[in-house]
SEBA-42331 format. One record per residue: x, y negated, z negated of N, C-alpha, C in turn. Coordinates in steps of 0.1 Angstrom, whole numbers, plus 2048, in hexadecimal, padded with zeros to 3 digits. Atoms other than C-alpha are relative to their C-alpha. Layout:
<tipas>
XYZXYZXYZ
...
</tipas>
This chain:
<tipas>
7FF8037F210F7B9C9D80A7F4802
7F980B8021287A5CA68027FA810
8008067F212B78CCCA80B7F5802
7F18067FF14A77ECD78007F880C
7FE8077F614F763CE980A7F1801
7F3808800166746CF780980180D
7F77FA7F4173757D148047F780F
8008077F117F749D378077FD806
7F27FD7F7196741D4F8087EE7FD
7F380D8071B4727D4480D804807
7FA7FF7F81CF721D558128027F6
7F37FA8071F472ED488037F57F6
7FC80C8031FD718D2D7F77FB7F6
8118048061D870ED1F8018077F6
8047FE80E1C7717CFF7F0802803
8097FD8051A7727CF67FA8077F8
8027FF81019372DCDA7F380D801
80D7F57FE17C751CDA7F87FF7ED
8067FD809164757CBE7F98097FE
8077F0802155776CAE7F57FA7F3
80B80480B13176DC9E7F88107F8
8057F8806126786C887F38047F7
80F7FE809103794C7A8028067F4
8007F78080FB7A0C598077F77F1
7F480880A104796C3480C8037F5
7F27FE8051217A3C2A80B7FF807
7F58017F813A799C4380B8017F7
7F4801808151792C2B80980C7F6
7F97F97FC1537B5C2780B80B807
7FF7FB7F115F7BEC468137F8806
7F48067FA1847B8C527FD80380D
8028037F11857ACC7880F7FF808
7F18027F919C7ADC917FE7FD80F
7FF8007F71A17A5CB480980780C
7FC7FD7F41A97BBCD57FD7FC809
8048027F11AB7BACF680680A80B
7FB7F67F51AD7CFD188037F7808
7FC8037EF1BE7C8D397FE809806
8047FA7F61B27D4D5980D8087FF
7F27ED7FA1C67FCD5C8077FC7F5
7F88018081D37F5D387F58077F1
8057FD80D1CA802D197FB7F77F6
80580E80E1B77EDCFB80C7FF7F8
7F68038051D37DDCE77FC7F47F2
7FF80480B1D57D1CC68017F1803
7FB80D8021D47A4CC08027FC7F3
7FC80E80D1D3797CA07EF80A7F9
80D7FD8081B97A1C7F8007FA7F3
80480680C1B2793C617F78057F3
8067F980D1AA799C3D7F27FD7FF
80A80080318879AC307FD7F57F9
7FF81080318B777C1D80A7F8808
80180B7F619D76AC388127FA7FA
7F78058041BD763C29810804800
7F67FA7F81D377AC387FE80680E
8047FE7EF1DC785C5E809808802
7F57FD7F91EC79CC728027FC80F
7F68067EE1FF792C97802806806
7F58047F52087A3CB38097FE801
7F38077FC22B7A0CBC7FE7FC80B
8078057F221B797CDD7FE7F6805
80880B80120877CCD18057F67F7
7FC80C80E21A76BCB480A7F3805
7FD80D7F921E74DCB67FB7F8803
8068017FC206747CCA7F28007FA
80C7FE8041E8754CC07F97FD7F2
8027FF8111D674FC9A7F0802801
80C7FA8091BA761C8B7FB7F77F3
8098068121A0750C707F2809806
8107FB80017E75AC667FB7F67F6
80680A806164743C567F580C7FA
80C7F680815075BC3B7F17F8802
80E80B80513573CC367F880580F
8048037EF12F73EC5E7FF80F806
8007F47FD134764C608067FE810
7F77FF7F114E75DC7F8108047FE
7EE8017FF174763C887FF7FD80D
7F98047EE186752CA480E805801
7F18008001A5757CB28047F4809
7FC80D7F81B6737CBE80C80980A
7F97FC7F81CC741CDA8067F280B
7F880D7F51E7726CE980880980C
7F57F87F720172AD027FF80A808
8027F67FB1EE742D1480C80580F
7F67FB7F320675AD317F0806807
8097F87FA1F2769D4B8008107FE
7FD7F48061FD78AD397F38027F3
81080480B1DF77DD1E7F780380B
80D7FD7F91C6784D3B7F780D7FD
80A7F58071A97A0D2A7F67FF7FC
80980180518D7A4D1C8008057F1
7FA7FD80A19079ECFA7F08067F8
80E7FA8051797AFCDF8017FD7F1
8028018111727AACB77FC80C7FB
8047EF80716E7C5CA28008007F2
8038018111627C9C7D80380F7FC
8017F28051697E6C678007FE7F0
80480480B15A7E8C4680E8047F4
7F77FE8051787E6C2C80C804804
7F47FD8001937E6C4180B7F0801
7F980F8051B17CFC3880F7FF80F
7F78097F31C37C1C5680A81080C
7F97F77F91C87E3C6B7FF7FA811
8028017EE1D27E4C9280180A805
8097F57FF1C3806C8F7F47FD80D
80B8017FA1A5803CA97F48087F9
80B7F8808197822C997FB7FD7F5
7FE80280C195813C777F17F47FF
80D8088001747FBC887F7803806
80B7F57FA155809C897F37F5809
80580B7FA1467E5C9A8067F980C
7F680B7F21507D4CBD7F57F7805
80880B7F71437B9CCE7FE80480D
8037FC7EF1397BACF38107FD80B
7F68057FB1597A8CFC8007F8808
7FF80E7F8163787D0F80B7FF805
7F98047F217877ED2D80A7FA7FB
7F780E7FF19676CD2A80880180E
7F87FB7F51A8768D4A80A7F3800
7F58087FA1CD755D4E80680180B
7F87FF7F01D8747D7080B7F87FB
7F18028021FD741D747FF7F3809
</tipas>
């Protein structure tokens, strides 16, 4: 099970920090990643991360900007998100998939979180 949260409204420019807590004890099987939808838009790939945590993939969207960790001890991943545009406005989601290594596949995770708000005003 995994619950995502952090979400909210920040204004163009700002930084905030979502987190994806996760049940269960093998997280550290589990490669994670982060999407998000926009209102009349399709879910889109952010950023995911290896399974120890020590590699990432980006977005061309978001790089730069954005950075992916996960804390195995804590069974969490955040994604720090600066600089946000009001183009970052969605609800973003977490997603676990047992042995997968840093896809921006969506099909490839068989786990999502409920998803959390972020909203940027300009």
């Amino acid at each position: 099970q995994l619950q995502a949260s952090g979400g909210g409204l920040v204004q163009a420019g700002g930084s905030l920090r979502l987190s994806c807590a996760a049940s269960g004890r093998t997280f550290s099987s589990y490669g994670v990643a982060w999407f998000r939808q926009a209102p009349g838009k399709e879910r889109e790939f952010v950023a995911a991360v290896s399974r120890s945590g020590d590699s990432t993939l980006v977005a061309d969207s978001v790089k730069g900007r954005f950075t992916i960790s996960r804390d195995n001890a804590k069974n969490t991943v955040s994604l720090q998100m600066n600089s946000l545009k009001p183009d970052d406005t969605a609800v973003y989601y977490c997603a676990a998939g047992l042995s997968v290594v840093m896809s921006s596949g969506a099909w490839r995770y068989d786990y999502w979180g409920q998803g959390t708000l972020v909203t940027v005003s300009s």
